[in-house]
C-alpha positions in Angstrom: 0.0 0.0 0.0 1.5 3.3 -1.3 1.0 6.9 0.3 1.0 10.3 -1.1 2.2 13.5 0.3 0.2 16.3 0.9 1.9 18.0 -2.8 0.8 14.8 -4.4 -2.8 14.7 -3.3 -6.0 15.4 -5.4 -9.3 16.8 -4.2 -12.4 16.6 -6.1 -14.9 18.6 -5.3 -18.4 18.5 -6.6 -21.0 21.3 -7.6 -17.9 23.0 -7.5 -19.0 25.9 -10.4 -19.9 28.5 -8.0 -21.3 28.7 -4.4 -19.4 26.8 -1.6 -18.1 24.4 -4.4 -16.3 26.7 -5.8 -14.7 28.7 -2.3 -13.9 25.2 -1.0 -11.4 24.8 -4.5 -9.9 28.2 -3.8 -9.3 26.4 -0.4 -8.2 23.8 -1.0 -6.0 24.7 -3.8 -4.2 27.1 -1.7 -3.5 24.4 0.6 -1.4 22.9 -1.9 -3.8 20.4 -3.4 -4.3 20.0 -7.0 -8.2 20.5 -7.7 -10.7 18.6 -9.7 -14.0 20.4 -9.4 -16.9 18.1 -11.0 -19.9 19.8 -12.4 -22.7 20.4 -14.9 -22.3 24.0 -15.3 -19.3 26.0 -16.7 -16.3 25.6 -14.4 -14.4 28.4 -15.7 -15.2 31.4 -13.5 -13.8 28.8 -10.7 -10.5 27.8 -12.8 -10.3 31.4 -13.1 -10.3 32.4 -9.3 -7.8 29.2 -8.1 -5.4 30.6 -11.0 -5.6 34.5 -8.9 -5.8 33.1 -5.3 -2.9 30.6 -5.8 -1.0 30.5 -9.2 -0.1 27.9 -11.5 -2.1 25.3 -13.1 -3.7 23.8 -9.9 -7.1 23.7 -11.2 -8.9 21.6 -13.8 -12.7 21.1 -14.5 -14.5 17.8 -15.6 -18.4 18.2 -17.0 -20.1 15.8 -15.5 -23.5 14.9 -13.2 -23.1 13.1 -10.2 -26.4 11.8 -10.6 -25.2 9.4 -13.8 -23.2 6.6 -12.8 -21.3 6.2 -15.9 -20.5 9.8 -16.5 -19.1 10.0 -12.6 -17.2 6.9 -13.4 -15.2 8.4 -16.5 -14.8 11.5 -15.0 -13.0 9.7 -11.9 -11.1 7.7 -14.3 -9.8 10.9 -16.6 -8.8 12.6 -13.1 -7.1 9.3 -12.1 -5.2 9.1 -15.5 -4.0 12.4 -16.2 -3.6 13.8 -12.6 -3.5 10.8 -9.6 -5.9 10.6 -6.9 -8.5 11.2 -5.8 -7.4 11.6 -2.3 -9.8 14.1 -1.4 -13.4 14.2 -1.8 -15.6 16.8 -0.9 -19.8 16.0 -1.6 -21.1 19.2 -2.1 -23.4 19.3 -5.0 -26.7 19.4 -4.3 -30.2 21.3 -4.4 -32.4 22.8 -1.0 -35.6 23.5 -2.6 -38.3 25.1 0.0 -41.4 22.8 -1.1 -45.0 22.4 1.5 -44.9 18.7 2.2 -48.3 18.6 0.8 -47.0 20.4 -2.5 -44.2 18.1 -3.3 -44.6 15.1 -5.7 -43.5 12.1 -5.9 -41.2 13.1 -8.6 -39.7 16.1 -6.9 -38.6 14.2 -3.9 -37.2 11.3 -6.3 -35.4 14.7 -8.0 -34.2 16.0 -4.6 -33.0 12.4 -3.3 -31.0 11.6 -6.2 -29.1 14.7 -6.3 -29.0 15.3 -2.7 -28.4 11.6 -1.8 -27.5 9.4 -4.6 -24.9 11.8 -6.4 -22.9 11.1 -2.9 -23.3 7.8 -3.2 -22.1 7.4 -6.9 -19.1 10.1 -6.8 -17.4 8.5 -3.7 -18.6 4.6 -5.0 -16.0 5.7 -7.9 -13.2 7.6 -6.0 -13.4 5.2 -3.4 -10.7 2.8 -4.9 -8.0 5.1 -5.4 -8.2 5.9 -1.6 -7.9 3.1 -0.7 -5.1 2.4 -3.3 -2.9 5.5 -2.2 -4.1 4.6 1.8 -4.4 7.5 2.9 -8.0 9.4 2.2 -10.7 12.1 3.1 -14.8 12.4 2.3 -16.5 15.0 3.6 -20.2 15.0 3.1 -21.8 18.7 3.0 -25.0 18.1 5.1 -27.3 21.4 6.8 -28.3 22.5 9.9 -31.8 21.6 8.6 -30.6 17.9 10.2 -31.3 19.1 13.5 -33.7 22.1 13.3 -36.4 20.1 11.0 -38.1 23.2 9.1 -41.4 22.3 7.8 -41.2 23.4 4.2 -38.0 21.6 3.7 -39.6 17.9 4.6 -37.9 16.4 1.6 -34.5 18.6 1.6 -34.2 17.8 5.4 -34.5 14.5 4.7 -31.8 14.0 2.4 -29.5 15.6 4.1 -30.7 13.1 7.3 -29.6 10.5 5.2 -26.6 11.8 4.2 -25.6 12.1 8.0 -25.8 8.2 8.1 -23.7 7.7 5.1 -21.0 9.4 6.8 -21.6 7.4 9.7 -21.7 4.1 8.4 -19.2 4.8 5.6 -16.5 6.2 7.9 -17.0 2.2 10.2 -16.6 0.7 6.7 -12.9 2.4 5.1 -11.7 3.4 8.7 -9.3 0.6 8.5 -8.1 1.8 5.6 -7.1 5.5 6.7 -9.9 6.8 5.3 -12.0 9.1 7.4 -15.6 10.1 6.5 -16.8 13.0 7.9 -19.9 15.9 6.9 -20.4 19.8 8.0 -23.5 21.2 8.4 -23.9 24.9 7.4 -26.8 26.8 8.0 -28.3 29.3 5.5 -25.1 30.8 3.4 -24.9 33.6 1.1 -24.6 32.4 -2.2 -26.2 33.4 -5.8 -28.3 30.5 -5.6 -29.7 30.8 -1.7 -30.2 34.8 -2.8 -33.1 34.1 -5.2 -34.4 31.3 -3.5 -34.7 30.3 0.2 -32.7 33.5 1.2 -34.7 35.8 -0.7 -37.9 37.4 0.6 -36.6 37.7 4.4 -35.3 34.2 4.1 -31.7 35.4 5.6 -33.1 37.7 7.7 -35.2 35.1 9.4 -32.7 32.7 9.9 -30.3 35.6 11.6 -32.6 36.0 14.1 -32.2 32.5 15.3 -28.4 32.4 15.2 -26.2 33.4 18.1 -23.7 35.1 15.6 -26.1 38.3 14.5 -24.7 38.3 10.9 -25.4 36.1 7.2 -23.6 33.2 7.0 -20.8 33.9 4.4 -19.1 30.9 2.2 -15.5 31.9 3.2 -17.0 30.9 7.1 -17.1 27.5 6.2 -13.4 27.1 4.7 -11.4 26.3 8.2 -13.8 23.4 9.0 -13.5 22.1 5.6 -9.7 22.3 6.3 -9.5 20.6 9.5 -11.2 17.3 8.5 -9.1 17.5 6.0 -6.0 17.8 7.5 -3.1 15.2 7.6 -3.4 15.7 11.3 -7.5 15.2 11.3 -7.2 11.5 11.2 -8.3 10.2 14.4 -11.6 12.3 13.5 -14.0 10.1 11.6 -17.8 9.6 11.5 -18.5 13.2 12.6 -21.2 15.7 11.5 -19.8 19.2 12.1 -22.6 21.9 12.6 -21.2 25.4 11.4 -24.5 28.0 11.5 -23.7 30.5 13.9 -25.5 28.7 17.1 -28.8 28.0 15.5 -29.0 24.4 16.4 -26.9 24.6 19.3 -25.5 20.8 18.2 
């Protein structure tokens, strides 16, 4: 069994075109990681800000959606080929609809699992190997707050994200042995282009403030040190773990 340095190590990060996706491959890139970021959308705008937050050609984007199993699986395998790894994985794609229970079809909540909850399972089913190959290896699950604060017109998002939690837990008893640690963070409501014209908008942020301890919009760049420290080469006695970062609101 072979291990990698920390200059050797890749990260792949999904829903990684803008949003937290895209902040957590500035991060990580200026941690000295080479970064995949896996989307559906355009990945250039992110290429573009690793390239003026670290230099060099630490950056490269692969088109896929993590809900299609054999699209995840070439994409894995090109990363693999031309640059090593994964070592990293970061889960972050995903969709938070706010839907009534009584609204949402059967459809939408098979749309909101698969994304939410199956993409997960596909993206680290493929990297998985090549952890295990290099043995040495990080997941990190992005779950919500929503886990433990149960709003009630996010039945179907909360849900996901419930199971999600379990993954991690079950999935960090199943590599452990294999110096792979499974962990997720839970942010609350964060200020990105897509929570702005949707759950954000219309007092969305405003109401969630008020429930926080830390009287201020949760911000992308907040979440970057947490992301960091499960990641760390020094984080691996910490496995199974759901980290809540939303500024007190669940009080986890």
């Amino acid at each position: 069994m072979s291990r990698t340095s920390g200059a050797d190590r890749v990260a792949l990060v999904t829903g990684a075109a803008n949003g937290l996706g895209q902040e957590f491959c500035v991060a990580l890139a200026a941690r000295g990681h080479r970064v995949a970021g896996l989307d559906v959308a355009d990945l250039a705008e992110t290429g573009r800000r690793v390239a003026d937050s670290c230099g060099g050609d630490r950056f490269f984007g692969v088109r896929a959606d993590v809900t299609d199993p054999a699209a995840v699986t070439a994409a894995v395998d090109e990363i693999a080929k031309d640059h090593g790894g994964p070592h990293i994985v970061v889960n972050n794609a995903g969709t938070y609809p706010a839907i009534p229970f009584e609204d949402t079809t059967l459809d939408e909540w098979r749309r909101i699992m698969r994304l939410n909850l199956d993409g997960p399972f596909i993206v680290t089913q493929a990297a998985l190997p090549h952890l295990r190959a290099a043995g040495w290896g990080r997941i990190v699950n992005i779950v919500s707050a929503v886990v433990f604060l149960g709003p009630p017109d996010m039945v179907a998002y909360t849900t996901s994200k419930a199971g999600l939690v379990g993954f991690t837990r079950a999935l960090a008893s199943a590599v452990g042995e294999d110096g792979v640690t499974v962990n997720a963070i839970a942010p609350g409501l964060t200020r990105t282009t897509t929570a702005e014209r949707t759950v954000g908008a219309d007092g969305g942020f405003d109401r969630v403030r008020a429930s926080q301890i830390v009287p201020r919009v949760e911000e992308p760049g907040d979440l970057v040190s947490t992301l960091l420290y499960v990641c760390d080469e020094g984080s691996g006695f910490l496995t199974g773990q759901t980290i809540n970062v939303d500024g007190g609101s669940a009080k986890h």
